[in-house]
LUMVOKOL-760440 format. One line per field, with one value per residue: residue in three letters; x, z, y of N, C-alpha, C in turn; residue number from 1. Coordinates in steps of 0.2 Angstrom, whole numbers. Layout:
N
r: (ALA, ...)
n_px: (X, ...)
n_pz: (Z, ...)
n_py: (Y, ...)
ca_px: (X, ...)
ca_pz: (Z, ...)
ca_py: (Y, ...)
c_px: (X, ...)
c_pz: (Z, ...)
c_py: (Y, ...)
k: (NUM, ...)
This chain:
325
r: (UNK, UNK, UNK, UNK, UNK, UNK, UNK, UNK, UNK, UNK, UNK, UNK, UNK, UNK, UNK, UNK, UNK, UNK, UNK, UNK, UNK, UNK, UNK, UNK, UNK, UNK, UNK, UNK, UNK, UNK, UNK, UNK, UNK, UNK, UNK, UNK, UNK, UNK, UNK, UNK, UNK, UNK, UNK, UNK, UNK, UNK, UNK, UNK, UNK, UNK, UNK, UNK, UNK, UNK, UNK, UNK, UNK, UNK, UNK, UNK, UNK, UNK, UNK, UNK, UNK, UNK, UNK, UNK, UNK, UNK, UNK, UNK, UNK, UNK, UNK, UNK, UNK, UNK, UNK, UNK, UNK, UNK, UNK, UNK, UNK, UNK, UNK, UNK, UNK, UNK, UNK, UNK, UNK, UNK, UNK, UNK, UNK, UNK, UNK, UNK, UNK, UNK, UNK, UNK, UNK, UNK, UNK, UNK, UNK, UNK, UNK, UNK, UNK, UNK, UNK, UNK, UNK, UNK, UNK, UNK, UNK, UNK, UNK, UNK, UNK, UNK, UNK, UNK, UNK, UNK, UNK, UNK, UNK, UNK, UNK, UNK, UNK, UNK, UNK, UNK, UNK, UNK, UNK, UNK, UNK, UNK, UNK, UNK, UNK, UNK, UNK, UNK, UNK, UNK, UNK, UNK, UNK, UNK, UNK, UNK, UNK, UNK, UNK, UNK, UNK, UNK, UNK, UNK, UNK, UNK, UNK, UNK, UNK, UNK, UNK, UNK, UNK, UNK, UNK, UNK, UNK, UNK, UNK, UNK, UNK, UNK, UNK, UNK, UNK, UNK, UNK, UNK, UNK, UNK, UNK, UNK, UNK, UNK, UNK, UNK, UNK, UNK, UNK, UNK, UNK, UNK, UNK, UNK, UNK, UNK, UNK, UNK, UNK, UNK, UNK, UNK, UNK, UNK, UNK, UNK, UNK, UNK, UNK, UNK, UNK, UNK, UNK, UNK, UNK, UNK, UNK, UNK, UNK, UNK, UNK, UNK, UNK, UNK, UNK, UNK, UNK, UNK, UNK, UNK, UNK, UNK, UNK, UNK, UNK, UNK, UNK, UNK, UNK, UNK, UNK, UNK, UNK, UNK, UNK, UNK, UNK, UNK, UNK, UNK, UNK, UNK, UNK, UNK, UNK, UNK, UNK, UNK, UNK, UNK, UNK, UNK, UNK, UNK, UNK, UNK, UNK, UNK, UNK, UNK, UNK, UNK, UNK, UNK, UNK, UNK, UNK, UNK, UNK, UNK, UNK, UNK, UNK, UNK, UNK, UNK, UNK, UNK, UNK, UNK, UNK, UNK, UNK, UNK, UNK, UNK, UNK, UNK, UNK, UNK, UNK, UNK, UNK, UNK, UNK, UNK, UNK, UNK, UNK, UNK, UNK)
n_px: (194, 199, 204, 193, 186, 197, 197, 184, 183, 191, 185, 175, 182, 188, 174, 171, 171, 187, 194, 199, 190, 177, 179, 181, 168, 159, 165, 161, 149, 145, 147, 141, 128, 131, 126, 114, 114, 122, 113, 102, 109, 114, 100, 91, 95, 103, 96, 86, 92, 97, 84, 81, 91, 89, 77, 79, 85, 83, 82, 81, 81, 88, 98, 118, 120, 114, 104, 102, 90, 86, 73, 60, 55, 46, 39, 33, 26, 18, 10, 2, -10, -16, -9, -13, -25, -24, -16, -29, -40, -34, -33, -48, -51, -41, -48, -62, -58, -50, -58, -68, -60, -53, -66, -74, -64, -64, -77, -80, -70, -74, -85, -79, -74, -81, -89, -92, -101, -90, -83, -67, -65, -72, -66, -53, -57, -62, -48, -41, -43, -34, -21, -20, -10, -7, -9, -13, -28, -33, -35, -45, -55, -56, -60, -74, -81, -81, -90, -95, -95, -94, -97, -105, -112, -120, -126, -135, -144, -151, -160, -167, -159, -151, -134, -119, -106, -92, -78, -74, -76, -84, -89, -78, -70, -78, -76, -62, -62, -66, -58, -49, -55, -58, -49, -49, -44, -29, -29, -42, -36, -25, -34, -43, -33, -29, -41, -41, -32, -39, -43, -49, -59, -59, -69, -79, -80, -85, -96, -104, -107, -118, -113, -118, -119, -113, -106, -96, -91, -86, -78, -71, -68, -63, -52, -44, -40, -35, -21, -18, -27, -25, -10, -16, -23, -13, -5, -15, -17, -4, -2, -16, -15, -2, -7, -9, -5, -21, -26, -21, -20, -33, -39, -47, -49, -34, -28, -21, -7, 11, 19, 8, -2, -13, -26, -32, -44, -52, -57, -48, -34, -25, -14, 1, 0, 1, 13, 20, 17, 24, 39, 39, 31, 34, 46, 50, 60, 66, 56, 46, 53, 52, 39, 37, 45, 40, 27, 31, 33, 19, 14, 21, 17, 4, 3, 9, -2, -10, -5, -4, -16, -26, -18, -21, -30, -27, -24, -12, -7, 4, 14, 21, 31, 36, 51, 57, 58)
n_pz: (13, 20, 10, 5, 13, 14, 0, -1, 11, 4, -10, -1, 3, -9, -13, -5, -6, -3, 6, 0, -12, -6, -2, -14, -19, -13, -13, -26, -24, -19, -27, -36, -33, -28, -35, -31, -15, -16, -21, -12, -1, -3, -9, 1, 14, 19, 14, 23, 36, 36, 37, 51, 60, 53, 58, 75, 75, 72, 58, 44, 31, 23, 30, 32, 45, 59, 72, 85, 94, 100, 107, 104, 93, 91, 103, 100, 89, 96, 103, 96, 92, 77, 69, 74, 72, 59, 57, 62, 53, 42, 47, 46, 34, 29, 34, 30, 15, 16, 19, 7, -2, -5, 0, -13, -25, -22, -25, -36, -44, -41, -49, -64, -64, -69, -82, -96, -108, -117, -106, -106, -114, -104, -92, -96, -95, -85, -81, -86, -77, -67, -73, -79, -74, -57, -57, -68, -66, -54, -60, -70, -62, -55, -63, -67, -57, -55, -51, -60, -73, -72, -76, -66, -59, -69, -71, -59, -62, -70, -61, -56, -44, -37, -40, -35, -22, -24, -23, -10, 5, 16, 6, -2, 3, -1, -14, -14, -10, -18, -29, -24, -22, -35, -45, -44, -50, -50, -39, -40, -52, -47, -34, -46, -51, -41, -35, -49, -42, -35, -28, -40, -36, -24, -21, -29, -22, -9, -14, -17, -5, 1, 1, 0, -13, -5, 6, 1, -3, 11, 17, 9, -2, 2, 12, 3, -1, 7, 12, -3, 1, 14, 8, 0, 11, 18, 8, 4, 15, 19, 7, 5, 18, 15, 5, -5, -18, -25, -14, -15, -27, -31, -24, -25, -41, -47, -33, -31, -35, -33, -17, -13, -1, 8, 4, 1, 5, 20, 24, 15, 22, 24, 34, 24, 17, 27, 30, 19, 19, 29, 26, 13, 15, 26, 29, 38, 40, 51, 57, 51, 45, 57, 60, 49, 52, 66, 57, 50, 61, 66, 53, 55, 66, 64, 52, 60, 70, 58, 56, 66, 71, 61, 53, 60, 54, 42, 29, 26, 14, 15, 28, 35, 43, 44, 39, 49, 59)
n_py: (-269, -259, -252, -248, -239, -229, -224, -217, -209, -203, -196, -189, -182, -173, -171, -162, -141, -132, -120, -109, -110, -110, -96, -89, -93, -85, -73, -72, -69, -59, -50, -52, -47, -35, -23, -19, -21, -9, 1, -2, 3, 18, 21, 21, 16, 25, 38, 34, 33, 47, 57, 51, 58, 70, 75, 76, 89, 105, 111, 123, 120, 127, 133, 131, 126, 117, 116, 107, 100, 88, 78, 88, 90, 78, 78, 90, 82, 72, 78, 89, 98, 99, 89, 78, 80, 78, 64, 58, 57, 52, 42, 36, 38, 27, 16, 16, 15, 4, -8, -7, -7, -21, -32, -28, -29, -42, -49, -44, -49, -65, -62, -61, -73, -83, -89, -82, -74, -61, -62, -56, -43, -39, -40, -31, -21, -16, -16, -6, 6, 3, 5, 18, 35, 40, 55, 58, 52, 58, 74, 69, 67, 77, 86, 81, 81, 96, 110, 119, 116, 100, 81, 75, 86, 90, 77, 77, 89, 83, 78, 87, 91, 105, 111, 105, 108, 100, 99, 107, 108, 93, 85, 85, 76, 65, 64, 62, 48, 41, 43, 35, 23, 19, 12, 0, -10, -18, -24, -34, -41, -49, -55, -63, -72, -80, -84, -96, -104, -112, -129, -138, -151, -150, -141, -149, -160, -153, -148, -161, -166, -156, -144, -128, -112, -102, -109, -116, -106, -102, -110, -117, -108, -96, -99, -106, -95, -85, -82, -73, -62, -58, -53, -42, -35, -30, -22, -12, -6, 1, 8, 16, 25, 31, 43, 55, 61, 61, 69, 80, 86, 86, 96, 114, 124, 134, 132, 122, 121, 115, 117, 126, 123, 129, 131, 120, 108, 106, 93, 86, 86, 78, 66, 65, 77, 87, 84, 88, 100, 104, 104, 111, 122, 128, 126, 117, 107, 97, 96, 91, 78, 70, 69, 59, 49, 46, 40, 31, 23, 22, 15, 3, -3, -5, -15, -24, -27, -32, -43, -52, -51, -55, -66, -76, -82, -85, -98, -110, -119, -127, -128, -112, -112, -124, -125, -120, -131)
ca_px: (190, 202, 204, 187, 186, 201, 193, 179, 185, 196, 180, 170, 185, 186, 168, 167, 175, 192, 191, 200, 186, 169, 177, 181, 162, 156, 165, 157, 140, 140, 152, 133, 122, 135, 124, 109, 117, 124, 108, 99, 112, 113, 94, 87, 98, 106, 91, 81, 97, 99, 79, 80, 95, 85, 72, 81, 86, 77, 86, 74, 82, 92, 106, 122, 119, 109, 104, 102, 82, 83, 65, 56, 52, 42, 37, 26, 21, 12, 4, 1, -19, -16, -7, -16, -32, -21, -17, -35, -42, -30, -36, -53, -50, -40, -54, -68, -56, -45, -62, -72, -56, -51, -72, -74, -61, -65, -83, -80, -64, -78, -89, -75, -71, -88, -89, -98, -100, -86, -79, -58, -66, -74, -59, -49, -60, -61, -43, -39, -42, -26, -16, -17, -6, -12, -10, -21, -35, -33, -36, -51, -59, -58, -65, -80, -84, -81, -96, -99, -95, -92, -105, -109, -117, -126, -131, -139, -148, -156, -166, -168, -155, -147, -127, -115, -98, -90, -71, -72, -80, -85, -89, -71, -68, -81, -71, -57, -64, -69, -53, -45, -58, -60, -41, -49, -42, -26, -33, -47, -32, -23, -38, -44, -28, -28, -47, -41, -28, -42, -42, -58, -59, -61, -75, -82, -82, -90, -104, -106, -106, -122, -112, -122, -113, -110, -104, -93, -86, -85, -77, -68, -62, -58, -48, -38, -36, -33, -14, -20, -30, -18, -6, -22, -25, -8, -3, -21, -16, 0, -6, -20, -11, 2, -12, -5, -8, -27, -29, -17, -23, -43, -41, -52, -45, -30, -25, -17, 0, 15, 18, 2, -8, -14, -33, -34, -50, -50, -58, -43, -30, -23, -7, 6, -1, 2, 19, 22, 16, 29, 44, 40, 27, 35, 54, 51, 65, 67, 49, 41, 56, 53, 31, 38, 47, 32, 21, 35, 31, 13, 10, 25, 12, -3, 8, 10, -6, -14, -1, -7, -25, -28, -14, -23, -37, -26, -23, -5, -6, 10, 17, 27, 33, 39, 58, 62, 58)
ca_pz: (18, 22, 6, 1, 16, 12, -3, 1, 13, -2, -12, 1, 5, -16, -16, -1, -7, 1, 10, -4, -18, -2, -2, -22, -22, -7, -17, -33, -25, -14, -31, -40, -28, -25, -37, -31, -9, -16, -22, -7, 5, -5, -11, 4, 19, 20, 17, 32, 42, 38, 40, 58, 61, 55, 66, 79, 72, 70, 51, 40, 24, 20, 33, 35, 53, 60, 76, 90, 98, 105, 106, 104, 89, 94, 107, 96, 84, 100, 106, 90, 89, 71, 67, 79, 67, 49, 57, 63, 46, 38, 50, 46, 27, 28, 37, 23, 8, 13, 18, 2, -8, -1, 0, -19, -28, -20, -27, -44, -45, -44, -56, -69, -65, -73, -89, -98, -115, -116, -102, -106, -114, -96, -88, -98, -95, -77, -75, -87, -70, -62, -76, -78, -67, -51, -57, -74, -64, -51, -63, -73, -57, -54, -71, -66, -51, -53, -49, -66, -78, -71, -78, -59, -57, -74, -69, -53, -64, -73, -56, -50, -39, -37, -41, -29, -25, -23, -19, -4, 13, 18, -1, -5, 5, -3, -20, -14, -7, -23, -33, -22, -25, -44, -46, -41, -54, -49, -35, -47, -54, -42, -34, -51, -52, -32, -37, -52, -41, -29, -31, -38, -33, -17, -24, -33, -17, -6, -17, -16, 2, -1, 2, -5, -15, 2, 9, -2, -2, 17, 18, 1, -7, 6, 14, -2, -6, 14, 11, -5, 6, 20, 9, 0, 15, 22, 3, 4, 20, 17, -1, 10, 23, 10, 1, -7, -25, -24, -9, -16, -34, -32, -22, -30, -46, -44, -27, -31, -38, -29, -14, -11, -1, 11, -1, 2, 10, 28, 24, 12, 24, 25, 33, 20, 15, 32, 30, 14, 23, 35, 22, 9, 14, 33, 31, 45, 39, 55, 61, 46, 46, 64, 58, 43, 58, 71, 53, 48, 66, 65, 49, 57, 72, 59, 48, 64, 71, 55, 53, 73, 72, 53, 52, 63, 52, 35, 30, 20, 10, 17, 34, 33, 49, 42, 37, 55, 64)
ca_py: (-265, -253, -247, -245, -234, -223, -222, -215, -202, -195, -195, -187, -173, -170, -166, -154, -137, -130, -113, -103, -110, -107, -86, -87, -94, -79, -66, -70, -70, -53, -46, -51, -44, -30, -15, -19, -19, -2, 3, -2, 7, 24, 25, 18, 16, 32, 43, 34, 39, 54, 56, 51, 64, 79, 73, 78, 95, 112, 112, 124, 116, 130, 135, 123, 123, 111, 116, 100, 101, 83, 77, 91, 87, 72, 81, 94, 79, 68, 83, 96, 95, 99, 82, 73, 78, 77, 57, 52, 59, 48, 36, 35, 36, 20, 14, 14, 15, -5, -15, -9, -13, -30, -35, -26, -33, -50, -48, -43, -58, -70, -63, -61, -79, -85, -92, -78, -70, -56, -57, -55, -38, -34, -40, -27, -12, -15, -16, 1, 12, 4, 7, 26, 37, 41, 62, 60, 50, 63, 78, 66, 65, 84, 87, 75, 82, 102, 112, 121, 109, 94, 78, 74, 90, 89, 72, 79, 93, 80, 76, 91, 93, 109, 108, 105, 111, 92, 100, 109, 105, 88, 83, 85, 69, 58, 63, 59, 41, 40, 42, 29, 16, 19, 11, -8, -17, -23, -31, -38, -46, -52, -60, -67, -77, -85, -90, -100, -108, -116, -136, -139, -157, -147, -138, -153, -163, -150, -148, -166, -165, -153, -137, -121, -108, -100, -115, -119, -99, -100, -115, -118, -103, -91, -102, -106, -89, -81, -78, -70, -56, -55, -48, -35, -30, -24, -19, -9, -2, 4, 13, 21, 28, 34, 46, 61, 64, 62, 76, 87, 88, 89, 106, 119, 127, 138, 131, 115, 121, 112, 123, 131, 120, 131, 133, 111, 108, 101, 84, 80, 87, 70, 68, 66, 85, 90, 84, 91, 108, 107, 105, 116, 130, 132, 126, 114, 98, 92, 92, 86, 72, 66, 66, 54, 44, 45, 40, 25, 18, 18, 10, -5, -6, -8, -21, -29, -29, -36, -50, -53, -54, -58, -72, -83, -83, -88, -107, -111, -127, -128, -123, -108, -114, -132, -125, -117, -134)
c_px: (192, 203, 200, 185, 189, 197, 188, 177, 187, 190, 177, 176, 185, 182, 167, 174, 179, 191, 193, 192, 177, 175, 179, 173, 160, 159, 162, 150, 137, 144, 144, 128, 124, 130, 117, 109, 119, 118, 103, 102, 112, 107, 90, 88, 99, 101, 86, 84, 98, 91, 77, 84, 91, 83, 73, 85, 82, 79, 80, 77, 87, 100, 112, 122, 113, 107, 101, 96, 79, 76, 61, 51, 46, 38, 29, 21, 14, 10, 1, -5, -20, -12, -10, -22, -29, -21, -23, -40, -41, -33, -43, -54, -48, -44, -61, -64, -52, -53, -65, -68, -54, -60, -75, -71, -63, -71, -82, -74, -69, -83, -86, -74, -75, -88, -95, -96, -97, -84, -69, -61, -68, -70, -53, -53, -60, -55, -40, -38, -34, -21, -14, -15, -10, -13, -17, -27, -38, -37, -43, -56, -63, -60, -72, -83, -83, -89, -98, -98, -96, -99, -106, -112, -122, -130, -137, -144, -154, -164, -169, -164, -149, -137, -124, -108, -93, -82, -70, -78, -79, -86, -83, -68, -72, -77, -66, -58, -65, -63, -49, -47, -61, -53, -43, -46, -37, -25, -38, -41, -28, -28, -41, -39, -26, -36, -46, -36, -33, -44, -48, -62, -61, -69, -80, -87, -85, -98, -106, -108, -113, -121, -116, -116, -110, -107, -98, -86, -81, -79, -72, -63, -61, -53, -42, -35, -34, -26, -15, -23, -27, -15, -8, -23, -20, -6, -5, -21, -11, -1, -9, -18, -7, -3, -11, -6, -17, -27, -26, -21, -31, -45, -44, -47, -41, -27, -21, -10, 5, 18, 14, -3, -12, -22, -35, -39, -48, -50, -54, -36, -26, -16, 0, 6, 2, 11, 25, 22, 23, 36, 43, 36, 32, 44, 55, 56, 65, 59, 46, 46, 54, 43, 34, 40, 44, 28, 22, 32, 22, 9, 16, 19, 7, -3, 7, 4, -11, -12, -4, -13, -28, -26, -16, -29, -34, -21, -18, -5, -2, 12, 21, 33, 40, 47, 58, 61, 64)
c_pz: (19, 16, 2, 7, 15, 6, -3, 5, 7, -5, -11, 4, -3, -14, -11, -5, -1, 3, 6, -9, -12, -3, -8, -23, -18, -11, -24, -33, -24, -22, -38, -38, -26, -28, -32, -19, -11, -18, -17, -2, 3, -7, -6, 12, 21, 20, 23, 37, 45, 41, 47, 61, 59, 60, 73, 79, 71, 62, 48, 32, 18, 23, 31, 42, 55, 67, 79, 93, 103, 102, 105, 100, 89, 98, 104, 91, 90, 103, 103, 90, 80, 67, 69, 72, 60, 51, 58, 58, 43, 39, 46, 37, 26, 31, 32, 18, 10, 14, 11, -2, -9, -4, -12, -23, -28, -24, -35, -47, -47, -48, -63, -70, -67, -79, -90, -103, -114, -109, -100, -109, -107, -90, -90, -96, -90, -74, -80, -83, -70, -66, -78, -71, -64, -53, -64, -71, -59, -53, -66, -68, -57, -60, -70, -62, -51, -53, -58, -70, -79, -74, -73, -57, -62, -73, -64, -56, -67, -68, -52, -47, -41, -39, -34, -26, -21, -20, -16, 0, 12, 10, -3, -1, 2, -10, -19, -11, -15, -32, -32, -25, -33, -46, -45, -48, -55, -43, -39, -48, -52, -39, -38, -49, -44, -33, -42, -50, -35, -33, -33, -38, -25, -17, -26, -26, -10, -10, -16, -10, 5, 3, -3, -8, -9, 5, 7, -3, 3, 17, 13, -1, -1, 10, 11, -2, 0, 11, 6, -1, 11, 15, 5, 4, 18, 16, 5, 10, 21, 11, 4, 14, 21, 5, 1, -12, -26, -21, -12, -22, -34, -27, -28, -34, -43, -38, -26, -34, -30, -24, -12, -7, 5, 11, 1, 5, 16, 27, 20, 14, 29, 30, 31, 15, 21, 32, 23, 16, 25, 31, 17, 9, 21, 34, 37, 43, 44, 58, 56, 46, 55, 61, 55, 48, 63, 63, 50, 55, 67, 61, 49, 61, 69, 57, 52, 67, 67, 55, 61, 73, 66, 51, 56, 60, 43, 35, 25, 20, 14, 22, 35, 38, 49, 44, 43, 60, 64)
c_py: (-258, -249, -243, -239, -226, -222, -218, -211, -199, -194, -191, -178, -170, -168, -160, -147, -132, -123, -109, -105, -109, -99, -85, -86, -87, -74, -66, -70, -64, -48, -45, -49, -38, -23, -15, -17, -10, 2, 4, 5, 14, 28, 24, 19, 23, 38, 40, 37, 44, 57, 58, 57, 69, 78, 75, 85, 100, 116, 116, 122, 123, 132, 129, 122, 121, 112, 109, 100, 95, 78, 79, 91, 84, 75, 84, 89, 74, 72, 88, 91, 93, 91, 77, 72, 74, 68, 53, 53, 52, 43, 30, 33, 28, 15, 10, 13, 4, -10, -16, -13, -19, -34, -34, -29, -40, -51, -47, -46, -63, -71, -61, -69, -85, -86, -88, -74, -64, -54, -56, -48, -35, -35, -34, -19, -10, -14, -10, 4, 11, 5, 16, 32, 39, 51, 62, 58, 56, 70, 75, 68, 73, 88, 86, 78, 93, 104, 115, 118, 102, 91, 75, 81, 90, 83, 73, 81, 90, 79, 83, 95, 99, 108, 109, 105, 105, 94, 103, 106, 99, 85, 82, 75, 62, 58, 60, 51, 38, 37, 37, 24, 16, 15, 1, -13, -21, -28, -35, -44, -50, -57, -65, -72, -81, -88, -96, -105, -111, -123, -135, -146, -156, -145, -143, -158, -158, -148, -154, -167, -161, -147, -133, -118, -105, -102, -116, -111, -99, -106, -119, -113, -99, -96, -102, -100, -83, -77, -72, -60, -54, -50, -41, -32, -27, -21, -11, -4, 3, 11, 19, 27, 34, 41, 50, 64, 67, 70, 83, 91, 89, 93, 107, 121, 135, 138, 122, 114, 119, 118, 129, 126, 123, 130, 125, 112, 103, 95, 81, 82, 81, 71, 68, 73, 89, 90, 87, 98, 110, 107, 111, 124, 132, 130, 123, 104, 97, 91, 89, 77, 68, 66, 60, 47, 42, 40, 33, 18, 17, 14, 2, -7, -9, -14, -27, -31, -33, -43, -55, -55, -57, -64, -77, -86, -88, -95, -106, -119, -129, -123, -121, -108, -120, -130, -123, -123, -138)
k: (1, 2, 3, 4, 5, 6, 7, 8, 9, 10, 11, 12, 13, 14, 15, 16, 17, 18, 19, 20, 21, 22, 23, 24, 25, 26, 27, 28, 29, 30, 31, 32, 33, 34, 35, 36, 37, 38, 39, 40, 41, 42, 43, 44, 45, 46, 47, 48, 49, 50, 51, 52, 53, 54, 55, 56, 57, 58, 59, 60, 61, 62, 63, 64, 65, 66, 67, 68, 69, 70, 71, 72, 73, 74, 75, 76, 77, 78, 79, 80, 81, 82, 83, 84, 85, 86, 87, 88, 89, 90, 91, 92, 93, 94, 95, 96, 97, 98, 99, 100, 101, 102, 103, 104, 105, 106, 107, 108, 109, 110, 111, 112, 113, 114, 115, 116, 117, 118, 119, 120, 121, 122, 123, 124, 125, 126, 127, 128, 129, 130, 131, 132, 133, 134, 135, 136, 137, 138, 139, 140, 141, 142, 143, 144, 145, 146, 147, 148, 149, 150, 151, 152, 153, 154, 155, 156, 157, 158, 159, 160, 161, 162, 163, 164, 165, 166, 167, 168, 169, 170, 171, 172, 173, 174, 175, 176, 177, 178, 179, 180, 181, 182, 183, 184, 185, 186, 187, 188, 189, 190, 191, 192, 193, 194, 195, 196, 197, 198, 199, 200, 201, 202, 203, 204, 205, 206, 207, 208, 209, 210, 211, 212, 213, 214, 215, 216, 217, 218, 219, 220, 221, 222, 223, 224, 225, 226, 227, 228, 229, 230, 231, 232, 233, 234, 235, 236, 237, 238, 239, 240, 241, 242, 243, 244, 245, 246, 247, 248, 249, 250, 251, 252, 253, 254, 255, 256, 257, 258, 259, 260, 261, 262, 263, 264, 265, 266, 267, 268, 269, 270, 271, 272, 273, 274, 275, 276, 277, 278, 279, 280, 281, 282, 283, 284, 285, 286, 287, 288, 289, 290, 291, 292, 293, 294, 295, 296, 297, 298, 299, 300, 301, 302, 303, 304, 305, 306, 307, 308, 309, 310, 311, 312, 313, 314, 315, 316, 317, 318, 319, 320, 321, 322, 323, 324, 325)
């Protein structure tokens, strides 16, 4: 009895590993994670940090003195009317631009997901847009929509309608809504593949049950496919918010070269233009860095808010919860 015991301790001390062979394992695991930590802290780290630092500096991006300004920074970003607008702009963009895409996408997922003639060709056409860079769709667009050539003003003419000069004023903004939501096809695809993971045994048995298509939507697939759309819609929010290429580039001709955006029309005076302003047209590094930092905390608050309000609404097969009980 006693021997099968000792036994059995030695056995159970053999299999656990000794302290030299756990920090031979720990150095060979942070020694394989090691470019990727170095990568992190030098392409990532380090310029947030430093970032923060201007932010508190009146640095025009040239001297090597850095003068120290405190908060003022901050100061000028939560009370400058002009940023104020350039953010609740932004605002409202992301506004119209993440429901269509979220409700969009989802709507044209389920009609790709139909057993229907040609549709792996009408899957591919629709998801071309999100493959071309966001600078050539940019320029297509403003090819499409200039006032004397474009083929949205000749389509107009056909009815009648006078031409219209679609990149400046208020027009400039529904271009640029436009360019964003022309790009839906990696959402498409993404939703496609969380629709074909819905049980359909689920599906099978609410229709028995005498669920309508409706029914079976409400109650069936969104449900399955919530997480899905959670994280579409903070993706879609973040993206949005981030909006740069679009507004810069379908300024009016002539007034869209890098460092000129003076000519941008108001309605696409986003605020990642604004902040681009303050670095390269006015030599403002420390204010544009403390906007970026004012701009980092409110797309966290957003992140947070949706994961808050949205998250009580999505259903996990499995509780994500389970492992921390």
């Amino acid at each position: 009895m006693t021997a099968t015991a000792m036994s059995g301790s030695g056995a159970a001390a053999r299999g656990r590993p000794g302290p030299l062979r756990r920090l031979r394992g720990g150095l060979a695991f942070y020694g394989f994670i090691s470019p990727w930590l170095i990568g992190t802290a030098a392409l990532t780290l380090y310029p947030v940090g430093y970032a923060v630092y201007l932010s508190f500096t009146g640095w025009n991006g040239m001297s090597p003195f850095k003068p120290w300004v405190g908060l003022s920074n901050y100061q000028e970003v939560l009370t400058s009317g002009d940023t104020l607008s350039t953010l609740s702009r932004t605002l409202v963009l992301t506004a119209i631009v993440v429901p269509v895409t979220i409700v969009g996408s989802l709507l044209l997922a389920m009609l790709l997901n139909k057993r229907m003639r040609g549709r792996a060709v009408l899957r591919t056409l629709i998801y071309i847009p999100a493959i071309v860079p966001p600078v050539a769709a940019a320029l297509i667009w403003k090819v499409i929509f200039d006032k004397n050539s474009g083929t949205a003003n000749r389509l107009l003419a056909v009815f009648g309608v006078h031409p219209l000069n679609w990149l400046t004023g208020g027009n400039a903004f529904i271009v640029l809504i436009v360019v964003l939501l022309w790009a839906l096809g990696s959402g498409i695809i993404i939703d496609l593949a969380a629709l074909q993971t819905v049980p359909a045994e689920q599906l099978e048995a609410a229709r028995v049950d005498g669920a309508g298509p409706f029914g079976r939507f409400r109650h069936v697939i969104l449900p399955a496919i919530s997480p899905i759309l959670l994280f579409q819609t903070v993706l879609t929010v973040i993206t949005t918010l981030q909006t740069f290429i679009p507004a810069i580039l379908l300024s009016p001709i002539g007034s869209s070269s890098m460092g000129q955006t003076t000519n941008i029309p108001q309605a696409n005076d986003v605020y990642m233009i604004d902040v681009y302003e303050q670095f390269f047209d006015y030599s403002r590094y420390g204010y544009g860095s403390a906007m970026l930092v004012v701009f980092f905390v409110v797309i966290v608050a957003m992140t947070a808010l949706i994961f808050k309000f949205l998250g009580r609404s999505v259903f996990y097969a499995v509780d994500p919860k389970a492992g921390k009980r």
